[in-house]
C-alpha positions as CSV (number, residue, x, y, z in Angstrom):
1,X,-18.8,-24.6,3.5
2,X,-21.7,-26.9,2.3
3,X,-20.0,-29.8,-0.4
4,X,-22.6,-28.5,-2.8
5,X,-20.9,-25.1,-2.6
6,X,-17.9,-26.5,-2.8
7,X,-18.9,-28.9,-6.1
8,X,-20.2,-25.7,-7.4
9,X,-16.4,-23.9,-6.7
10,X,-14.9,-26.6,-8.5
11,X,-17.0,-26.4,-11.6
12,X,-16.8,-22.9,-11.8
13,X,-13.0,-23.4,-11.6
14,X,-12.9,-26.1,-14.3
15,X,-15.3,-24.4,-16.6
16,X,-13.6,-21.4,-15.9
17,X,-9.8,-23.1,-17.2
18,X,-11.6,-24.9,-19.9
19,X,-12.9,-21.1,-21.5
20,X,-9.3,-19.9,-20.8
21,X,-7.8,-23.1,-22.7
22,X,-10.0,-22.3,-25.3
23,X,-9.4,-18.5,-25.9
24,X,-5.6,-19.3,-25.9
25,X,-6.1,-22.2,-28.7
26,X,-8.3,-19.9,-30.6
27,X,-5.7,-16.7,-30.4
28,X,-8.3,-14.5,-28.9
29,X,-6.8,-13.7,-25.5
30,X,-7.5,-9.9,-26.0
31,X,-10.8,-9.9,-23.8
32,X,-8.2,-11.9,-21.0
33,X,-5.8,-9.2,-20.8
34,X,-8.2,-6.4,-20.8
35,X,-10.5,-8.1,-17.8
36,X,-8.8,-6.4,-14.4
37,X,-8.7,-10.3,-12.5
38,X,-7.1,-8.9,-9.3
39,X,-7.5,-5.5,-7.2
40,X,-3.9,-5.2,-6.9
41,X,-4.0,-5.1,-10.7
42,X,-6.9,-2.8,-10.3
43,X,-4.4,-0.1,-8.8
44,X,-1.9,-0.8,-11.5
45,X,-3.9,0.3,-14.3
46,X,-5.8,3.1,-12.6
47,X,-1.9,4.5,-12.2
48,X,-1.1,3.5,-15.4
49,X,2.3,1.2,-14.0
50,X,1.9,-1.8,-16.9
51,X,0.8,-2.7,-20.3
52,X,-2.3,-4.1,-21.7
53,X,-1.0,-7.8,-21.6
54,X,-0.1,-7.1,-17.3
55,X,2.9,-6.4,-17.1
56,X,4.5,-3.7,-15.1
57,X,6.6,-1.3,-16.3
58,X,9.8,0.3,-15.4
59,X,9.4,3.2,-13.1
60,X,12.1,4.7,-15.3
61,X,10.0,4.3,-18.5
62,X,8.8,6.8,-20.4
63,X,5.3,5.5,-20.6
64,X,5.2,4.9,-16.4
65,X,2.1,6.6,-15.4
66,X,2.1,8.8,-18.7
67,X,-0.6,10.7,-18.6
68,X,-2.6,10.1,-22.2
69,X,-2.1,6.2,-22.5
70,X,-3.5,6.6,-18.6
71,X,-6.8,8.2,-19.8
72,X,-7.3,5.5,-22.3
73,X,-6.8,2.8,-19.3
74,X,-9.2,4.8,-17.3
75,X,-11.6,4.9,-19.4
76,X,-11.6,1.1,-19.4
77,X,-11.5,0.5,-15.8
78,X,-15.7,1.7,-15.6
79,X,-18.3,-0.6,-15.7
80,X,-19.7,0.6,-19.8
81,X,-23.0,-0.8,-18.8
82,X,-23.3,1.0,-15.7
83,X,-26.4,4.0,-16.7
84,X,-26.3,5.4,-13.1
85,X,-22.9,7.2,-14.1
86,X,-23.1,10.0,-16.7
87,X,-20.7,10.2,-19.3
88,X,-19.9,13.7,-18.2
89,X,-18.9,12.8,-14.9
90,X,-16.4,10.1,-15.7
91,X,-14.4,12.4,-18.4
92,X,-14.5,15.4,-14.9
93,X,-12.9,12.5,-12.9
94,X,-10.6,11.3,-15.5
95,X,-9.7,14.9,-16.4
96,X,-9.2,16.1,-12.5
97,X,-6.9,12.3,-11.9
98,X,-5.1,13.0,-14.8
99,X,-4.0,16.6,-14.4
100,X,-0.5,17.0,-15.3
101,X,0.3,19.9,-12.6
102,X,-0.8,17.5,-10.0
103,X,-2.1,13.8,-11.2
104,X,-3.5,11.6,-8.7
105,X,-2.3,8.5,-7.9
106,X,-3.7,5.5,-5.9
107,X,-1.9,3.8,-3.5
108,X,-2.4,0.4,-2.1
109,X,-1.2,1.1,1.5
110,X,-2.7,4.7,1.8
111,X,-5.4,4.0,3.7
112,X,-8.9,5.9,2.6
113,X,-10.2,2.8,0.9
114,X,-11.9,0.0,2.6
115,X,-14.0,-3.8,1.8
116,X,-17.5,-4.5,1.6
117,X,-17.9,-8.2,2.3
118,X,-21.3,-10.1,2.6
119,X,-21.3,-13.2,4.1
120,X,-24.1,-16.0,4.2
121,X,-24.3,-17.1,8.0
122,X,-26.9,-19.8,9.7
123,X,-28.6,-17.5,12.6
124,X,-31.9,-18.5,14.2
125,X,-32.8,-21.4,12.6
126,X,-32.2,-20.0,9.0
127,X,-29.8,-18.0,6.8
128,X,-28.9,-14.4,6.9
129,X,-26.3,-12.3,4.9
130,X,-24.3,-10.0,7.2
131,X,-21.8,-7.3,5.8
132,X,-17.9,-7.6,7.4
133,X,-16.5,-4.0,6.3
134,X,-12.4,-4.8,5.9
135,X,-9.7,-2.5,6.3
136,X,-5.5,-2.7,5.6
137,X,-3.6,-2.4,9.1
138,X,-0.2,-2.3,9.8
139,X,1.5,-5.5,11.4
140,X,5.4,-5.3,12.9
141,X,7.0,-5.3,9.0
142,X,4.1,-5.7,7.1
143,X,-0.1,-5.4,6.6
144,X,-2.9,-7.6,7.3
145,X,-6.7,-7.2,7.0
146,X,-8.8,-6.8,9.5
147,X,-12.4,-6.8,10.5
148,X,-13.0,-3.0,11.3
149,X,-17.1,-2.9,11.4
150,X,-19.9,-5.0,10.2
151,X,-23.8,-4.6,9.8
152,X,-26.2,-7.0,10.4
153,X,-30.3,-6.5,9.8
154,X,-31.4,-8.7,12.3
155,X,-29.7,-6.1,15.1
156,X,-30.8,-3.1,13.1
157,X,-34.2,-2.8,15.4
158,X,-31.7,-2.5,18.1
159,X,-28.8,-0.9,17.7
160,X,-29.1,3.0,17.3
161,X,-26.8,5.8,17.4
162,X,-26.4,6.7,20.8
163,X,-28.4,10.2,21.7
164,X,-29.3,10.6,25.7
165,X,-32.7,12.4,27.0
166,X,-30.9,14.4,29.9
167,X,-34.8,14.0,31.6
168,X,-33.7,10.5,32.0
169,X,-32.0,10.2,35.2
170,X,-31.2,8.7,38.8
171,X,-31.3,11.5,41.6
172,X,-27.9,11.5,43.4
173,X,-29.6,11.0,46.9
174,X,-30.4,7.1,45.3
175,X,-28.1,5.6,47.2
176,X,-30.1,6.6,50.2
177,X,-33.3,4.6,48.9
178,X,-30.8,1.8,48.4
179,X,-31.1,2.7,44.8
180,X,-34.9,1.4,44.2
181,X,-35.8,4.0,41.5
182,X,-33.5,1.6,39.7
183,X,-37.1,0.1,38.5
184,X,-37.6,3.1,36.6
185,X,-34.1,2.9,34.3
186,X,-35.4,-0.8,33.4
187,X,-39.0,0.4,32.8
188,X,-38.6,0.9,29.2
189,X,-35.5,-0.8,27.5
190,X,-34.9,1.5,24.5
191,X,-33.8,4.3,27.3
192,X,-31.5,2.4,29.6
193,X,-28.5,3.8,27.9
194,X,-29.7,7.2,29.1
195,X,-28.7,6.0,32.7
196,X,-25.2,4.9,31.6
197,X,-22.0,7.1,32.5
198,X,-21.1,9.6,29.8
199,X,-17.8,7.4,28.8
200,X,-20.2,4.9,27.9
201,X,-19.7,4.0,23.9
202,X,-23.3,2.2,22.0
203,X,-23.3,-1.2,21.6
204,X,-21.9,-1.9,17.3
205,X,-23.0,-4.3,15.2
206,X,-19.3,-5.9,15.2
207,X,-19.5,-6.2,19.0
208,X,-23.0,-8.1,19.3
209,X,-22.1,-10.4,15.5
210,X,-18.8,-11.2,17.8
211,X,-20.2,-12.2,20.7
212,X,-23.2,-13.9,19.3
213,X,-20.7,-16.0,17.2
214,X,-18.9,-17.2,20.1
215,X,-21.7,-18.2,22.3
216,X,-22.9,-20.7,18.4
217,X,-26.1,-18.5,17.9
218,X,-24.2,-17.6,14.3
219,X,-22.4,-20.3,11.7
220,X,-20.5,-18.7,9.1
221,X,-21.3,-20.5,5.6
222,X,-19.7,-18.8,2.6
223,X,-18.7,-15.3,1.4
224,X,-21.5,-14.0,-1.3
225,X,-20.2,-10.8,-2.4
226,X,-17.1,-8.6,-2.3
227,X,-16.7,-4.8,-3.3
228,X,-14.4,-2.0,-2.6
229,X,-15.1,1.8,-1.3
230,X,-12.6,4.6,-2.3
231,X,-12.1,7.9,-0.4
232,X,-8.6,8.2,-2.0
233,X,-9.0,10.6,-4.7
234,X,-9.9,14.0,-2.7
235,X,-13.6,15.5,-3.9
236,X,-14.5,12.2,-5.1
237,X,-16.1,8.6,-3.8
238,X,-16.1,5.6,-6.1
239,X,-16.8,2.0,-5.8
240,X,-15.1,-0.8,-7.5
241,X,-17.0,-4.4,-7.9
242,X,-16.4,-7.5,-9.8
243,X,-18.2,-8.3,-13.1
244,X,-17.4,-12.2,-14.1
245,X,-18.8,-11.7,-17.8
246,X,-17.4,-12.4,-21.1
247,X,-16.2,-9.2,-23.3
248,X,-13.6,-7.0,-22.7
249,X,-15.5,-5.0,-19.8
250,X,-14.9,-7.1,-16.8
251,X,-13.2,-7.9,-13.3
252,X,-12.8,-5.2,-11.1
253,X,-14.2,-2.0,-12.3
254,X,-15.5,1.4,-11.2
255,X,-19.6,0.1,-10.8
256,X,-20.5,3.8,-8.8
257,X,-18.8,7.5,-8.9
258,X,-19.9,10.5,-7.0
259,X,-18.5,14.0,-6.8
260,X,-18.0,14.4,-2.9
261,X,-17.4,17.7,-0.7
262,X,-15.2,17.0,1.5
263,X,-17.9,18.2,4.3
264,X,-19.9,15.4,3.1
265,X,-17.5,12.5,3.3
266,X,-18.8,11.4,6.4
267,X,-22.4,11.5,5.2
268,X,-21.4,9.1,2.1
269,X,-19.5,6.8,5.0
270,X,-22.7,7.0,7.3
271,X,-24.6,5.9,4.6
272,X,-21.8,2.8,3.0
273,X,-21.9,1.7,6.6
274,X,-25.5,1.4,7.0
275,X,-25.6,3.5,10.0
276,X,-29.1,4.8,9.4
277,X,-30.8,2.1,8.5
């Protein structure tokens, strides 16, 4: 990390403990309890599992994921200044997680949600922004994240989905020619995958960033940017991002919602993992 990154970190940090002291002196720490600082607590409130000031309450409790104090908590947890999701469709979601035959719940370790991270790295001379997507996986007794794709613009030019032209091939008497007509395979580069075995899997982004990065061609510099893709709640895809502003409508909220078929869940993850582009 460059020091002028890291001088920026620590004024952040100090300006950021000095509004805090501040807020507390004053007796205004309402907007500080209602700003969501951590995912974890992201989950919490969604489920409705502790009170406005953060803390948890007993499973036992009446008011443990009741279902009206939950609406009012979900209602909070969207990004108010976000136009690109109707007012109608945030009551339908609140209405359909909130059911009391069957409500909906999110859990932490139940998979169907994922990270968006975009990180600044030094490739070629100058700097790029690649995307690390992040998932939860299961270690011996506990979890860990891990670095399940990433997407990168320089490599987009280059790395396609993988579709064969069955034209494209090397007669099986080749070996007889001492396999000469290789020249053709290598004639035109974007169709030497067409001579590959039908095991073969395409080159990924995560594969070339990889090995790139451990031959020097990429330096990582900082992390820009993190959100968080949902595919929890069945019929549904939401996004969650963080809004450092003052006001009570910050920290992690719900910055995208779309009403989602499950036919077209993979079209939505196609398109969150840049796979067309």
């Amino acid at each position: 990390m460059k020091w002028s990154n890291i001088l920026v970190a620590v004024l952040w940090w100090a300006g950021g403990l000095n509004l805090w002291a501040q807020k507390i002196a004053a007796g205004d720490i309402t907007d500080l309890y209602a700003s969501t600082k951590q995912i974890a607590q992201f989950f919490k409130r969604f489920n409705n599992e502790e009170d406005r000031q953060g803390v948890a309450y007993d499973p036992k409790s009446p008011l443990y994921r009741e279902p009206e104090q939950r609406k009012e908590y979900l209602h909070l947890l969207f990004d108010q200044q976000a136009l690109t999701i109707p007012q109608s469709l945030r009551k339908e979601f609140i209405v359909e997680v909130t059911q009391k035959e069957a409500p909906i719940f999110l859990d932490f370790f139940g998979g169907e949600w994922f990270a968006e991270v975009r990180v600044a790295v030094s490739y070629n001379g100058k700097e790029e922004e690649a995307i690390l997507f992040m998932n939860l996986e299961k270690d011996r007794q506990g979890y860990k994240w891990v670095i399940d794709r990433a997407y990168f613009r320089p490599y987009a030019a280059y790395i396609k989905p993988l579709t064969k032209n069955p034209n494209n091939f090397l007669h099986p008497q080749s070996h007889e020619l001492g396999f000469m007509n290789l020249n053709r395979a290598f004639e035109t580069a974007s169709t030497i995958e067409d001579y590959t075995s039908k095991n073969y899997e395409s080159l990924t982004h995560l594969q070339l960033f990889l090995y790139e990065l451990r031959r020097g061609m990429i330096r990582f510099i900082t992390v820009n940017e993190t959100r968080f893709h949902f595919f929890q709640v069945k019929g549904w895809y939401f996004e969650v991002a963080n809004f450092n502003r003052s006001g009570l409508n910050s920290g992690w909220l719900i910055s995208n919602l779309v009403r989602l078929p499950p036919e077209q869940k993979n079209v939505m993850l196609s398109y969150v993992y840049r796979e067309n582009r």
